[in-house]
TIKOL-234544 format. One line per 10 residues: number of its first residue (from 1); their letters; for each residue x, y, z of C-alpha. Coordinates in steps of 0.02 Angstrom, whole numbers, plus 50000, padded with zeros to 5 digits. Layout:
<atoms>
NUM	A	X Y Z  ...
</atoms>
This chain:
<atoms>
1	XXXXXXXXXX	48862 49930 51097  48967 49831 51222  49121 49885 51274  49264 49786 51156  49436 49711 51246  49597 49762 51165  49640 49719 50993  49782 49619 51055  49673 49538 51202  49550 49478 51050
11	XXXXXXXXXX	49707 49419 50938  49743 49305 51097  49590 49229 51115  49555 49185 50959  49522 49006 50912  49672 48999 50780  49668 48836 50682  49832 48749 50594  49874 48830 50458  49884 48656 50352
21	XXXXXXXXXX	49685 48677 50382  49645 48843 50312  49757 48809 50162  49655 48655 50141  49501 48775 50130  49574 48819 49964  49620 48668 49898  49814 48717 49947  49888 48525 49998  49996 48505 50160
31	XXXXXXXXXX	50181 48496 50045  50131 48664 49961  50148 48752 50118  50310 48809 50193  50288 48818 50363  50354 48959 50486  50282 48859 50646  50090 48802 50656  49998 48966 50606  50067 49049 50451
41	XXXXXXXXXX	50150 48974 50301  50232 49035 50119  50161 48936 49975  50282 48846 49868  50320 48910 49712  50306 48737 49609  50127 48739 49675  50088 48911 49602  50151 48867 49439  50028 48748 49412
51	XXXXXXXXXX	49881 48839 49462  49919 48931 49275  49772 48900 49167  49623 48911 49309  49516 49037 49295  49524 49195 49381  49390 49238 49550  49294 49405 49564  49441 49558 49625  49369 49690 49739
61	XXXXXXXXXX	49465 49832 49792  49434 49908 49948  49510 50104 49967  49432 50243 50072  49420 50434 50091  49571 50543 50142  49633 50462 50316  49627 50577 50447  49667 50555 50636  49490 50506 50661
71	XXXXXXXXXX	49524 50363 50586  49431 50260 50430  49464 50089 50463  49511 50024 50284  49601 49860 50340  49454 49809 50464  49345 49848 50320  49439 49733 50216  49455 49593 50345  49254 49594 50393
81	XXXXXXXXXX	49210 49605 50205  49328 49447 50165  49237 49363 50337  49071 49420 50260  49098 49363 50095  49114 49173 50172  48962 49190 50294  48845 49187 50163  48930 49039 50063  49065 49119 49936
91	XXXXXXXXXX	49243 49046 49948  49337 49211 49975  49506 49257 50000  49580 49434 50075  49767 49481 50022  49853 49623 50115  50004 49730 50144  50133 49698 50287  50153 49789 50404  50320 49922 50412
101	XXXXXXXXXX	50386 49942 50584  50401 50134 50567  50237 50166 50570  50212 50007 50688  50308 50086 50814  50263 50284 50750  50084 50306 50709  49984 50163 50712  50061 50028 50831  50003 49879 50734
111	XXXXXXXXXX	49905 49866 50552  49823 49699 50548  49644 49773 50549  49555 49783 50754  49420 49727 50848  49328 49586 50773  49393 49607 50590  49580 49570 50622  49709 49450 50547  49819 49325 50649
121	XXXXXXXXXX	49930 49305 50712  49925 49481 50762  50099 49492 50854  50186 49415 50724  50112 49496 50568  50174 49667 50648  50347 49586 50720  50443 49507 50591  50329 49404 50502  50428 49294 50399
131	XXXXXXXXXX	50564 49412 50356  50527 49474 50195  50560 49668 50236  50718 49599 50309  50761 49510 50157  50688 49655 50044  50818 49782 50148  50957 49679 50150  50947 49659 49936  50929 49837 49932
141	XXXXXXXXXX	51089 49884 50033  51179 49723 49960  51165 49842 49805  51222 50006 49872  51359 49924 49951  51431 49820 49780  51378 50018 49709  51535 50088 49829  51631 49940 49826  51643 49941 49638
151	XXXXXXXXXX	51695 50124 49623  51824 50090 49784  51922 49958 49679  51948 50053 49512  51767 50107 49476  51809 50000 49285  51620 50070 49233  51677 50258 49262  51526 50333 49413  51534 50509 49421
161	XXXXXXXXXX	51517 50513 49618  51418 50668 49602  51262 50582 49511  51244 50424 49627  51057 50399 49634  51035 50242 49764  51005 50283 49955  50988 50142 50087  50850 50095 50174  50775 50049 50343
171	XXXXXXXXXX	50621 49983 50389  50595 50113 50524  50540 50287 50522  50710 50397 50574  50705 50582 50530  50907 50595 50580  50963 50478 50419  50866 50574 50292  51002 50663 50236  51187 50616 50309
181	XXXXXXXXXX	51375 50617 50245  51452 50433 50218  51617 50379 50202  51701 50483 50309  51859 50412 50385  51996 50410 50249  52038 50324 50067  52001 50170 50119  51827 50217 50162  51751 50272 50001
191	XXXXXXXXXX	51741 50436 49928  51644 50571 50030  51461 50625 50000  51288 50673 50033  51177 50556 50041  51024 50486 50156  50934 50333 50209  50729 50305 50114  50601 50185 50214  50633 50000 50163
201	XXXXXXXXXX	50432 50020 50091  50500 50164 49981  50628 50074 49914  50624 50013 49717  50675 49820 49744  50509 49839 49853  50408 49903 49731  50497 49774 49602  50459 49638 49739  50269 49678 49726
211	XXXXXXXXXX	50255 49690 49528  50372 49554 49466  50272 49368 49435  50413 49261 49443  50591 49252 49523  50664 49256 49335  50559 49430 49306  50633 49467 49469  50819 49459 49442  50781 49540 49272
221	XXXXXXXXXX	50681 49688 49353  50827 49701 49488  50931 49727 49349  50866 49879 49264  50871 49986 49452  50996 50118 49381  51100 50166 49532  51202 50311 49459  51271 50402 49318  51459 50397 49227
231	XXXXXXXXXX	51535 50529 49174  51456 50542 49019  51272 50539 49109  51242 50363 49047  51135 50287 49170  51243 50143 49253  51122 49974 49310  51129 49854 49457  51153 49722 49316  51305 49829 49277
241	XXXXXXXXXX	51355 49771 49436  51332 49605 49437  51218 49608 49585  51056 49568 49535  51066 49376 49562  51138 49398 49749  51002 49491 49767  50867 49376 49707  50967 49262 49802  50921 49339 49980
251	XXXXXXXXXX	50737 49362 49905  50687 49194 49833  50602 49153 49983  50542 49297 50034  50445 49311 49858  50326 49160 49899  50159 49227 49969  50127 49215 50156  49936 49142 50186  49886 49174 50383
261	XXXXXXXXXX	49715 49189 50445  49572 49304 50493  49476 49278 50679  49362 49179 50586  49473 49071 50516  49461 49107 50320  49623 49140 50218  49728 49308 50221  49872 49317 50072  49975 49453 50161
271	XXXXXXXXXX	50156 49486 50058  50224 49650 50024  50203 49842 50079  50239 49971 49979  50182 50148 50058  50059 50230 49933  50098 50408 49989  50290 50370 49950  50261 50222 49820  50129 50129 49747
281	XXXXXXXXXX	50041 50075 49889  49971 49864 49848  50009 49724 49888  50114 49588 49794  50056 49542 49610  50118 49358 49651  50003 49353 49807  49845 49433 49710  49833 49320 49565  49867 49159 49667
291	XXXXXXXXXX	49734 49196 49770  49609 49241 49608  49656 49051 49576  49616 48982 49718  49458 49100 49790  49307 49135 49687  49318 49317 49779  49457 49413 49830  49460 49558 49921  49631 49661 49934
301	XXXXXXXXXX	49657 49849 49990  49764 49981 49929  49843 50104 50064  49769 50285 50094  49614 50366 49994  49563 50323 49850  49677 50463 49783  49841 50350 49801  49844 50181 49840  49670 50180 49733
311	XXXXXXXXXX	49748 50251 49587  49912 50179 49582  49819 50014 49590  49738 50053 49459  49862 50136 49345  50022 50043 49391  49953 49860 49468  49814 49833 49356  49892 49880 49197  50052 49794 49228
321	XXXXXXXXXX	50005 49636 49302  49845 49632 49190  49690 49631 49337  49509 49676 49299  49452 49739 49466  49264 49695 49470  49203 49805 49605  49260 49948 49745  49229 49981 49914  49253 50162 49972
331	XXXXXXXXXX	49243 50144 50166  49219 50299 50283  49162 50352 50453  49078 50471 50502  49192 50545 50633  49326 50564 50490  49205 50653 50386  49159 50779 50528  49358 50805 50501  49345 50848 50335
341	XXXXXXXXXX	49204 50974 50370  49309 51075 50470  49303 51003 50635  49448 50957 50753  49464 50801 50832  49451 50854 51008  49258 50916 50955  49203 50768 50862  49083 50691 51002  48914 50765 50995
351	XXXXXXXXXX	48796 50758 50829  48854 50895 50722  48753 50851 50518  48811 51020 50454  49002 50944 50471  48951 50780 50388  48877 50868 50246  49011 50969 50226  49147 50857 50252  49055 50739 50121
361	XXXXXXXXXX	49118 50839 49975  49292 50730 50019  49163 50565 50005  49084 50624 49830  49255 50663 49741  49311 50494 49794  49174 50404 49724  49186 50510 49562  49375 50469 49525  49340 50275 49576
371	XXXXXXXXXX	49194 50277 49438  49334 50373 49319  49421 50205 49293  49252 50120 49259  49231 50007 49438  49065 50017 49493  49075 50065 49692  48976 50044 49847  49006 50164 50015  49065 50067 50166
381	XXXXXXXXXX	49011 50162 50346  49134 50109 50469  49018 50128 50596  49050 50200 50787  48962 50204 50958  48926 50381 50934  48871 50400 50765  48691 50466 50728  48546 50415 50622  48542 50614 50568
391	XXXXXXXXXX	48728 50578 50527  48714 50442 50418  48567 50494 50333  48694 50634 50263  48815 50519 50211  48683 50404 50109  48609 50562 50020  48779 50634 49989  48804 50456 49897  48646 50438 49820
401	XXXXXXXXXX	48687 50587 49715  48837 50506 49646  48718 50358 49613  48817 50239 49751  48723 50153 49881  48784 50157 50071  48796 50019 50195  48809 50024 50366  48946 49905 50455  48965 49856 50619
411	XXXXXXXXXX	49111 49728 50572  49241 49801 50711  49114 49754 50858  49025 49608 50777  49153 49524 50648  49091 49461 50469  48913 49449 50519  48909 49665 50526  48956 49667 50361  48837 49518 50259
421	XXXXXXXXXX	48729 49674 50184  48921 49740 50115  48939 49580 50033  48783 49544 49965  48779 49723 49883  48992 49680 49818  48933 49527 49745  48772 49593 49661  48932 49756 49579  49034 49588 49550
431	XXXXXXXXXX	48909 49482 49478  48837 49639 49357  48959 49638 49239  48969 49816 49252  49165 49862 49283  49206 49931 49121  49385 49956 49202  49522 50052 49093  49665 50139 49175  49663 50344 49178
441	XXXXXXXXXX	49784 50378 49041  49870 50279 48895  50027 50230 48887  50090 50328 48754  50041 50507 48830  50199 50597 48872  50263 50600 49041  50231 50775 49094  50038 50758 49044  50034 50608 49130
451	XXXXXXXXXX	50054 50686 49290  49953 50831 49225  49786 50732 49212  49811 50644 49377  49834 50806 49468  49701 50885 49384  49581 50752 49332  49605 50667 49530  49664 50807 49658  49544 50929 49574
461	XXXXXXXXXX	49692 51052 49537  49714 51180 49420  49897 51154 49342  50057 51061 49417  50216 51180 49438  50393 51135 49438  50569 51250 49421  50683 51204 49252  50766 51078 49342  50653 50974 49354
471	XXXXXXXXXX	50543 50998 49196  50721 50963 49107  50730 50792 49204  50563 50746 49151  50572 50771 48973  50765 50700 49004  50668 50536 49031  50549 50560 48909  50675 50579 48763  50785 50421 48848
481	XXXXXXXXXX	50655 50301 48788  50552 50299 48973  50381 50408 48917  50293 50244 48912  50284 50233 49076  50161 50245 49220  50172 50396 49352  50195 50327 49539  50136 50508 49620  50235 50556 49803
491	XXXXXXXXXX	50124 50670 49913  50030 50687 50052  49901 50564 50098  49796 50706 50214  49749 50800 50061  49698 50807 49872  49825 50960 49867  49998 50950 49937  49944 51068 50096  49894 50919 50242
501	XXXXXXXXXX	49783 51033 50328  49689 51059 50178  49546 50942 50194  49378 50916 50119  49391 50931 49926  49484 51065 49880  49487 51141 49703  49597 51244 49593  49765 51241 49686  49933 51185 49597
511	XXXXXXXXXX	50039 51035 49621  50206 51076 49657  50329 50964 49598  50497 50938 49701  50583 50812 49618  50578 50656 49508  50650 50491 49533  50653 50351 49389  50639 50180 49445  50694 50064 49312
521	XXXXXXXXXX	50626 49900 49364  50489 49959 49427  50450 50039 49264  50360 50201 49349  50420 50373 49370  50419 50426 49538  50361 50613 49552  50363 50703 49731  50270 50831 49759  50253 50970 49891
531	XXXXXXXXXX	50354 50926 50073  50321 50730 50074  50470 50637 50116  50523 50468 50078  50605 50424 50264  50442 50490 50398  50514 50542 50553  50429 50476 50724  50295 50592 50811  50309 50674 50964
541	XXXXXXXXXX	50242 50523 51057  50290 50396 50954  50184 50195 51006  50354 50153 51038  50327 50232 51218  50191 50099 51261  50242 49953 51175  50356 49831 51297  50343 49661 51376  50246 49600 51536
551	XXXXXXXXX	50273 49477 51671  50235 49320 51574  50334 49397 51408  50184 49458 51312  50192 49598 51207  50095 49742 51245  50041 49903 51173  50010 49826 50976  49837 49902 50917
</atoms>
């Protein structure tokens, strides 16, 4: 395989087309599209209104094994599978997170997909975009800041200090604001208390942002975010506050979907990005069911293994906003399965079948709990230059006993044309009329079980643990009228357990629960389990150290 420039170098010389022209590939006209210059555009929101009443495209869901450093390549996966799906004649339509600057400039230094399967414009998607996480951010501290104003000037609705629940948020990973003192200084400056900064992606008018259909759901979501306790330990609402319409204010146009493009020129929906280790991991339900109007297939991803962002998808998107997912893609590699089978990255080059096959038991439970909500599945290999025939030939009979076929994709190197056989096999799942999808629990099924069958039904644990404290808050929110809702799990995305060096599939461990957080709007029950936190810090050499400018003022260092 030839050697492939930079991600960024490919971004650049991509043949990127107006905009006005891919919309048109969707039937979107010219005055429907809010332009933010020539290449990427919010749709209006009179034009989505009328597209009520047309029927609904194919959904696929594309979700992988447990990442590990080796990388899986979920995003590219989605991209070339959304490129594919057009090369052989469907009109098809990917929708996608945005990107979060912390892990931007942490981990990852970019997250529009690489090589040939990316999304452009690449600099922009990761920069800025159209400001919707600075809009998202700036409702979310609007609120804590009305929250300390109001109890400064009288505090009329009687906040016990002690039980405010609302931290700010930043959309950057920063390990020093995760828990802080505030209003030091005086009288005038507030009253004095712990407190800490979340990541803007972990934030609930995010996760309201990405479920609510309409800006009138919106405000009325925004409104139920309970942002302390009175004295009596009556929760106390933003709508209690009077600042739910500023805040749908500085979000009404950040709520319209943003369409962009991939290299090859077919529509991308990207709008939203919730974290699913942290929260619930997909992308807007605005941005999803436009596009299953306008696109006979549509192809989004949910973040991490199938574990989180696939089950949260499943349990919290699907049942609220009412999808019928009509296939999965589970995409691995076969370096990160070498991972799981014990083997560190530094030794991953060299043909080693014994760590595939080990390493595959992470691969089978996957495909197990994606064909627990009913979705029929196919295996995506993210293919490398390294990979062996011995190697693969693992992965497909690991499959093959979970009665999933494997395909082989060269889409990084080779763009939608290495991944037709991956879309002939999704339509074929699509086309079936197999998905029998139902979410993993009812409704009605208290909160503590809730999280019970997830942990054990999912992670492959034996029982889920947590001190008084806790279990007293949980059936606290049971008894307040709040069982009915969904479970939005908080742990680590390395593992089925809570341990992140615990790979593979481990079995019979406990969950440990830390603490609970109820999110209102949202309508989920945030449970965090084991050392996860909801601000990441940076690692010890963050991508911020190579990304910078050059001569000509070009960015460098986005991957």
């Amino acid at each position: 395989m030839a050697k492939i420039p930079a991600d960024i170098d490919i971004a650049r010389a991509a043949a990127i087309r107006p905009i006005t022209e891919v919309g048109a590939g969707l039937d979107i006209p010219q005055d429907a599209l809010l332009q933010y210059g020539p290449h990427k555009a919010k749709l209006s929101s009179d034009f989505i209104k009328n597209l009520n009443g047309k029927p609904d495209g194919k959904l696929i869901l594309v979700t992988a094994i447990s990442p590990t450093p080796a990388g899986e390549g979920k995003t590219t996966t989605t991209v070339g599978l959304g490129d594919a799906l057009n090369r052989i004649g469907k009109k098809a339509a990917i929708c996608l997170r945005e990107p979060s600057l912390g892990p931007c400039f942490g981990i990852k230094g970019g997250a529009a997909g690489g090589g040939y399967s990316q999304v452009i414009p690449m600099e922009d998607i990761n920069l800025h975009f159209t400001g919707d996480f600075h809009a998202i951010g700036s409702a979310h501290n609007l609120l804590a800041a009305m929250l300390d104003n109001h109890i400064h000037w009288g505090n009329e609705l009687n906040i016990d200090p002690r039980r405010i629940r609302l931290r700010r948020v930043i959309d950057m990973n920063d390990r020093a604001l995760r828990h802080i003192i505030n209003s030091l200084g005086g009288v005038g400056n507030g009253f004095v208390r712990e407190d800490g900064f979340d990541i803007t992606v972990a934030s609930e008018v995010m996760a309201i942002f990405c479920l609510a259909r309409t800006l009138a759901e919106l405000e009325e979501r925004l409104g139920k975010i309970i942002v302390a306790y009175d004295k009596s330990q009556q929760p106390v609402t933003a709508a209690q506050l009077k600042a739910n319409g500023a805040m749908t204010v500085l979000l009404k146009d950040a709520f319209s979907p943003n369409l962009v493009q991939t290299l090859e020129n077919n529509p991308a929906f990207i709008h939203g990005g919730p974290f699913a280790n942290i929260a619930h991991g997909c992308n807007s339900v605005v941005a999803t069911t436009t596009a299953l109007k306008l696109a006979d297939y549509v192809v989004t991803e949910a973040g991490f293994g199938a574990d989180l962002g696939a089950e949260k998808f499943f349990n919290i998107k699907c049942r609220k906003a009412g999808l019928h997912p009509d296939a999965a893609v589970v995409v691995a590699t076969v370096r990160a399965l070498k991972m799981h089978g014990g083997i560190a990255v530094a030794d991953l080059k060299g043909e080693n079948v014994e760590a595939v096959t080990k390493g595959c038991a992470n691969l089978a439970r996957h495909l197990r709990n994606v064909k627990t909500f009913g979705v029929p599945v196919v295996v995506a290999i993210n293919r490398f230059d390294g990979d062996t025939e011995a190697e693969i030939e693992a992965i497909e009979a690991a499959a093959h006993e979970q009665g999933t076929e494997v395909i082989v994709c060269t889409h990084w190197a080779d763009g939608g044309k290495g991944a037709e056989k991956l879309a002939h096999e999704v339509v074929k799942l699509a086309e079936s009329g197999a998905s029998q999808f139902a979410p993993l629990y009812d409704s009605s099924m208290p909160l503590w079980d809730k999280i019970h069958t997830i942990a054990t039904t999912l992670y492959g644990a034996h029982d889920i643990m947590a001190d008084k404290k806790v279990r007293d808050h949980i059936q606290g929110y049971q008894d307040a009228g709040y069982g009915h809702f969904p479970i939005c799990m908080a742990k680590t995305q390395y593992s089925f357990s809570t341990d992140p060096g615990l790979r593979g599939a481990p079995y019979g461990h406990e969950v440990p629960i830390r603490e609970v957080r109820l999110s209102g709007g949202a309508e989920f029950l945030v449970v965090i389990c084991g050392d996860v936190m909801t601000m990441p810090g940076l690692p010890r050499v963050p991508s911020a150290e190579h990304i910078g400018l050059d001569e000509e003022g070009l960015v460098l260092g986005l991957s």
